[in-house]
N, C-alpha and C positions, 0 to 999 in steps of 0.2 A: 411378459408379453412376447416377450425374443425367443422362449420356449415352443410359444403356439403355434409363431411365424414358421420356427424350423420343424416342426410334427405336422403340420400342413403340406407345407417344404416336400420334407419324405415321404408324404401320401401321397401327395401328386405322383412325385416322381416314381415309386414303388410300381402307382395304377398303371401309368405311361407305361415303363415299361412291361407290364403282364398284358396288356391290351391293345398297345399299339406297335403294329411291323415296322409304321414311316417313325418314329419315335427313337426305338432301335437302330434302325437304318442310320439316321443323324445322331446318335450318340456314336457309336461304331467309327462312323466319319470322322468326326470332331477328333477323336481318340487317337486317330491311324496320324491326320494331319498336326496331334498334336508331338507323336511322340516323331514325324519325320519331320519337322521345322521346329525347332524348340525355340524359337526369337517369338511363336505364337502361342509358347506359354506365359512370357512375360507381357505381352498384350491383354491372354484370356485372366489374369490373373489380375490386374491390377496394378504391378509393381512399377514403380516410377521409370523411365527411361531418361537415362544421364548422359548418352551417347547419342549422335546421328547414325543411323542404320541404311546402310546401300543395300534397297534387295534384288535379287533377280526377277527377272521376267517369273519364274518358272514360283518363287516367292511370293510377289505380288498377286497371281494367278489363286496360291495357296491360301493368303490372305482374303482376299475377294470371296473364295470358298466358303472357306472357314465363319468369312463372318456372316455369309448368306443361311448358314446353317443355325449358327447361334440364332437370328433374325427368326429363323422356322422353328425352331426348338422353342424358341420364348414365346410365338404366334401360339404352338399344342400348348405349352403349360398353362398359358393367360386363359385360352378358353378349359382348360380343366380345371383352373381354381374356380373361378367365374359357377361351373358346374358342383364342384364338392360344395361351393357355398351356397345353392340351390338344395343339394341336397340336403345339408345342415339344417340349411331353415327349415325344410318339410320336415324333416327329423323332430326339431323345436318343437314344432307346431302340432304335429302329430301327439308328441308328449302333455301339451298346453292341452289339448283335446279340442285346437281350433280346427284341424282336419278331422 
């Protein structure tokens, strides 16, 4: 089933980006602020934080960013699964000969 999840996964994301500029746009971002604050890779990542972190003004700012994009990023993916899965069904159904 962890197979489907991830070939779904890279459909989406594949379509997003051939069709979508604002898609683009926010991944390019995420990128730029990942590789200039790298204390927001181990955020985007998951990995456990074992230390207090002081950041700057200019940090937090990048933070704040960053995660308003992830937020927009995951808003376009949510409605283009929501849509491939629309599509699948008619596909099904099409096949079944209920359309």
């Amino acid at each position: 089933m962890n197979a489907v999840f991830e070939q779904v996964e890279k459909q989406c994301e594949e379509e997003l980006e051939r069709e979508s500029e604002t898609y683009r746009k926010i991944i390019r971002e995420e990128h730029t602020l990942l590789n200039q604050y790298p204390f927001l890779s181990t955020l985007a990542d998951g990995e456990e934080i074992t230390e207090s972190m002081e950041l700057t003004m200019e940090e937090l700012k990048a933070l704040s960013r960053f995660l308003a994009l992830e937020d927009d990023r995951r808003g376009i993916e949510a409605v283009k699964y929501f849509l491939l899965g629309g599509r699948c069904a008619l596909e099904m159904m099409e096949l079944l000969g209920i359309v």
